[in-house]
BAFI-3210 file (N, C-alpha, C; in Angstrom, 3 decimals, decimal comma, padded with zeros to 6 digits):
// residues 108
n [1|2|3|4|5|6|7|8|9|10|11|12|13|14|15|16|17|18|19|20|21|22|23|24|25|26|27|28|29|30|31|32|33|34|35|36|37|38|39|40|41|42|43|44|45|46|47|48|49|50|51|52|53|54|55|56|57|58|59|60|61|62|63|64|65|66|67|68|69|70|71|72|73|74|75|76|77|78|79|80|81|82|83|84|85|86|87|88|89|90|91|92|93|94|95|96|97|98|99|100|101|102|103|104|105|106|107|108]
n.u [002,462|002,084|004,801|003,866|000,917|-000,588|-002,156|-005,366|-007,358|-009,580|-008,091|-006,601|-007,880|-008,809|-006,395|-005,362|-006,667|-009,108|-007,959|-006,097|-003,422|-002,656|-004,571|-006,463|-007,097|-009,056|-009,341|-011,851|-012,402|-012,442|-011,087|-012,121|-012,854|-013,141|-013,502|-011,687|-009,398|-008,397|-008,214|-006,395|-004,020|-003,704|-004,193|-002,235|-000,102|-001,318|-000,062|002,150|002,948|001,896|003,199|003,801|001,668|-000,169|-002,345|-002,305|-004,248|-006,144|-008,983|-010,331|-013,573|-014,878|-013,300|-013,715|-016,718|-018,292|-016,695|-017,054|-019,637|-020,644|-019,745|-021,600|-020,863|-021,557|-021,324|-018,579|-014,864|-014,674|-013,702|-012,878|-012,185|-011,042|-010,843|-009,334|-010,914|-013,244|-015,535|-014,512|-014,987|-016,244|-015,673|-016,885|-016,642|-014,090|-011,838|-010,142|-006,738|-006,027|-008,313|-008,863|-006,398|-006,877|-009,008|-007,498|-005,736|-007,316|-007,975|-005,716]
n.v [004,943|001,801|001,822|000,239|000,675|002,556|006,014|006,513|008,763|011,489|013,215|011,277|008,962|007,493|007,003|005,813|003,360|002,736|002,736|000,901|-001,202|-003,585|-005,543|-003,968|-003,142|-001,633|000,073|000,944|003,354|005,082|007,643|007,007|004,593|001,738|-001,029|-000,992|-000,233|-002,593|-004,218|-002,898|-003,900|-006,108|-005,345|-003,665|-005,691|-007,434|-005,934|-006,147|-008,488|-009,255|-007,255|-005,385|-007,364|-006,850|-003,743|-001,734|000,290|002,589|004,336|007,554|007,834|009,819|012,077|011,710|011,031|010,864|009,541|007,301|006,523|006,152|003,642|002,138|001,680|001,138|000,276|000,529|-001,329|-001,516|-003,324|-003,194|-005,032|-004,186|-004,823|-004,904|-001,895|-002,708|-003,388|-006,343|-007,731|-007,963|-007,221|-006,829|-005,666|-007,018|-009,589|-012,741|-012,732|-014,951|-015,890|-012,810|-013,243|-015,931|-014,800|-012,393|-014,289|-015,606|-013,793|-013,235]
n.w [008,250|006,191|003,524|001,394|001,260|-000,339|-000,169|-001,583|-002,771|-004,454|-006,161|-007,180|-007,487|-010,476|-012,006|-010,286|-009,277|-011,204|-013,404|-013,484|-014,040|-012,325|-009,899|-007,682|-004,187|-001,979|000,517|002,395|004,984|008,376|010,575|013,365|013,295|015,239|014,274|011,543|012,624|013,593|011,557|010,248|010,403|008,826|006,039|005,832|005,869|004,266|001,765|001,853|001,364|-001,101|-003,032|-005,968|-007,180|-006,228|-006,540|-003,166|-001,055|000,731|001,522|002,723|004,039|005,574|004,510|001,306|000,858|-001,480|-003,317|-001,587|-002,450|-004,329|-004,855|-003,336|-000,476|002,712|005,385|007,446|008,219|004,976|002,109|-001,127|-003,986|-006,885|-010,435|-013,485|-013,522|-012,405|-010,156|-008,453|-006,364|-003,339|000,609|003,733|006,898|009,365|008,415|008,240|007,863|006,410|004,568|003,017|001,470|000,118|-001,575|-002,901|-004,434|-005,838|-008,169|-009,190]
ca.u [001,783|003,170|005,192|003,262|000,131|-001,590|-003,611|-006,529|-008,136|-010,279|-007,143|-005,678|-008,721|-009,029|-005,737|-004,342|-007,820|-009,583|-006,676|-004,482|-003,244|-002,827|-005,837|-006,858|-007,775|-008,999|-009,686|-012,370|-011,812|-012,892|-010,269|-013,100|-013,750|-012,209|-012,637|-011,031|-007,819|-008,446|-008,441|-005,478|-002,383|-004,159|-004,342|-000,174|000,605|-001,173|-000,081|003,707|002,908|001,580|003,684|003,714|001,002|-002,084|-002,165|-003,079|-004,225|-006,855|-009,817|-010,573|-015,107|-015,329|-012,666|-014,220|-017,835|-018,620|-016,382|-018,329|-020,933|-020,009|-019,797|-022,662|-020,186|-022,240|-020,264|-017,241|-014,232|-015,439|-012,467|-013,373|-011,117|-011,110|-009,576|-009,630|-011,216|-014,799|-015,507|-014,749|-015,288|-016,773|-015,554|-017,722|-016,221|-013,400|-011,645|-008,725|-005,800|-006,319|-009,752|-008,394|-005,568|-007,556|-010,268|-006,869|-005,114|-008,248|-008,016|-003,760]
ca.v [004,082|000,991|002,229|-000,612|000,939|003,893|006,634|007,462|010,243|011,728|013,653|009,812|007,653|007,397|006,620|004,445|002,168|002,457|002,600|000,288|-002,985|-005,125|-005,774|-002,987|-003,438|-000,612|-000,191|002,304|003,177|006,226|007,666|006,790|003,081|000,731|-002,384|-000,177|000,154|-003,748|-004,707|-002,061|-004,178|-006,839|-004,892|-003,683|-007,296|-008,320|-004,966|-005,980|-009,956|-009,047|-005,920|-006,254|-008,382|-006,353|-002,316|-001,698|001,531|003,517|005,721|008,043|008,139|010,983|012,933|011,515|010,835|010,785|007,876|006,109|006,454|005,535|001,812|001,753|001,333|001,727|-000,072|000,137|-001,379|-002,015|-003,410|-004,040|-005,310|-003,882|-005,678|-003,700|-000,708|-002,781|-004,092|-007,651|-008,680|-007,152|-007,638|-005,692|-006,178|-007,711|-010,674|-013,309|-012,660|-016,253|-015,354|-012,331|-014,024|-016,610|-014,351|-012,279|-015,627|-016,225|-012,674|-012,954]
ca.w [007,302|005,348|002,107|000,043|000,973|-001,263|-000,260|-002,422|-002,919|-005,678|-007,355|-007,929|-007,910|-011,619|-012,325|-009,460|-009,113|-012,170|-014,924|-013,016|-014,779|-011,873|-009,338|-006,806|-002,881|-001,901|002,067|002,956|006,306|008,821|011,964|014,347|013,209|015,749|013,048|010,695|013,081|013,405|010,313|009,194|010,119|007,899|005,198|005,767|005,433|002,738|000,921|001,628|000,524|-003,004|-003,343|-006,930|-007,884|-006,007|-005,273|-001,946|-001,137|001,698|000,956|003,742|003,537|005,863|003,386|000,283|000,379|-002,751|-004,291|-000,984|-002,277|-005,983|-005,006|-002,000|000,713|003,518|006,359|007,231|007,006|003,499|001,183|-002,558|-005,372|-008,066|-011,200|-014,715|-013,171|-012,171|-008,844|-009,009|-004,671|-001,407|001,933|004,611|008,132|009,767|008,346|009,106|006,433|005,582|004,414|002,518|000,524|-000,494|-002,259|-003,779|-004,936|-007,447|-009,187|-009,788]
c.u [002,808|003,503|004,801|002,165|-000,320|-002,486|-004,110|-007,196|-009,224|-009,519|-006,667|-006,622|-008,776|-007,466|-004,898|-005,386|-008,186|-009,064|-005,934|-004,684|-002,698|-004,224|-005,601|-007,318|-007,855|-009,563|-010,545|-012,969|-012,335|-011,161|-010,737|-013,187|-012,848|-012,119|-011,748|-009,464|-007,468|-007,898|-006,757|-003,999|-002,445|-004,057|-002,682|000,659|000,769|-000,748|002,055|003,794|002,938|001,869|003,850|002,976|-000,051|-001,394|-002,955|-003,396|-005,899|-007,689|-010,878|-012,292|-015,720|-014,569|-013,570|-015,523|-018,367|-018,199|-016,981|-018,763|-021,455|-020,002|-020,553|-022,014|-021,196|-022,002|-019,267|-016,079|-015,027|-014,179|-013,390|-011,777|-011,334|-010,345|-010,467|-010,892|-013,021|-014,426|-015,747|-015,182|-014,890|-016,573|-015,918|-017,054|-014,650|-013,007|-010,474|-008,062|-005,939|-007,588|-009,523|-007,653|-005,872|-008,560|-008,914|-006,149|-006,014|-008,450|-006,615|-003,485]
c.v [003,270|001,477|001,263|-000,615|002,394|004,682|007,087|007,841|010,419|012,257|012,225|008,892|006,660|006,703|005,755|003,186|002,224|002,389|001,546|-001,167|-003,728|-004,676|-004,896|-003,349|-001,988|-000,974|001,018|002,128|004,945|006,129|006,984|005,563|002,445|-000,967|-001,813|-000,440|-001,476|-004,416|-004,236|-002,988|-005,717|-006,676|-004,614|-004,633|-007,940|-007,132|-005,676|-007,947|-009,705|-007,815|-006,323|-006,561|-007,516|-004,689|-002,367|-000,273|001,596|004,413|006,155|008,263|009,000|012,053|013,029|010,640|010,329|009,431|006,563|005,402|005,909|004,445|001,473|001,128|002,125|001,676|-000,123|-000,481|-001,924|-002,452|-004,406|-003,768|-005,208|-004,785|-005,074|-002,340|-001,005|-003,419|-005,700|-008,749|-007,158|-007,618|-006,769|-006,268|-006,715|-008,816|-011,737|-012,857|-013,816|-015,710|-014,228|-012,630|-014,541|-015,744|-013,176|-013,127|-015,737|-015,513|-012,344|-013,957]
c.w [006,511|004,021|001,220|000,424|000,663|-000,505|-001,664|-002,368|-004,308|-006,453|-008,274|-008,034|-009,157|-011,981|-011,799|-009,427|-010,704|-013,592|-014,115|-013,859|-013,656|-011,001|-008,009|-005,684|-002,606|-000,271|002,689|004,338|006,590|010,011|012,908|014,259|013,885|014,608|012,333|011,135|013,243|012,391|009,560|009,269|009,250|006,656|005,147|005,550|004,161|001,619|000,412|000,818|-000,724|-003,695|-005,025|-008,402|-007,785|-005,633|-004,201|-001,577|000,403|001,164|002,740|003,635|004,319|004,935|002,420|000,052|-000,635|-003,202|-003,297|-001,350|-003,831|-005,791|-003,447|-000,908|001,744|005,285|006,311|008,026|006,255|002,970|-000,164|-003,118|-006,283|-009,039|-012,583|-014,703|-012,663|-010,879|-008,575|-007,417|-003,929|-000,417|002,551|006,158|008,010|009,662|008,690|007,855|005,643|004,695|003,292|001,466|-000,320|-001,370|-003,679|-004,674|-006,117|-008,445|-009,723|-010,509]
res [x|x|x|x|x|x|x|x|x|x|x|x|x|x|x|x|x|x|x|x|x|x|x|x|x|x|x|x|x|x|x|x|x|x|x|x|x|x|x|x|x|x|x|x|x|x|x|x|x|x|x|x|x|x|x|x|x|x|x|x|x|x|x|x|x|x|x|x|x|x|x|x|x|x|x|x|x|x|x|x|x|x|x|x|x|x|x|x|x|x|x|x|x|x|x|x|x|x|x|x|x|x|x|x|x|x|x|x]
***
């Protein structure tokens, strides 16, 4: 895994996403999901672009259920951005990095 992306969990949720002072991507993701594995060297890119600026981080939703289910992720990949601990944008599916960037660019 890329060293400028985060796992989170429920021990660190609270304090790496929802306390954090810059803006949160969070990537909830299964083993099994082929978008997921799609999607992931998307997510390693833009983690090492806006090292920094954005945390990047992983939430496993067969591990951790629950925080799922806390922001009605129901497909996945799911990636929300958090920014001062509320959910400020939803991406459901598979996107280009262009596409991505652009939606972090307007919350930095």
């Amino acid at each position: 895994m890329n060293a400028n992306v985060k796992t989170f969990t429920s021990e660190n949720w609270d304090g790496e996403v929802l306390k954090s002072t810059n803006p949160v991507l969070v990537d909830f993701w299964a083993s099994w999901c082929n978008p997921c594995r799609m999607i992931a060297p998307i997510v390693d890119s833009i983690a090492d672009k806006y090292a920094g600026k954005v945390s990047v981080g992983k939430l496993n939703v067969d591990e951790y259920p629950a925080i799922s289910g806390d922001y009605g992720v129901r497909g996945i990949p799911t990636l929300l951005l958090f920014k001062n601990g509320q959910v400020a944008e939803q991406i459901v599916g598979v996107h280009p990095k262009e596409h991505l960037t652009k939606i972090l660019d307007k919350h930095i």
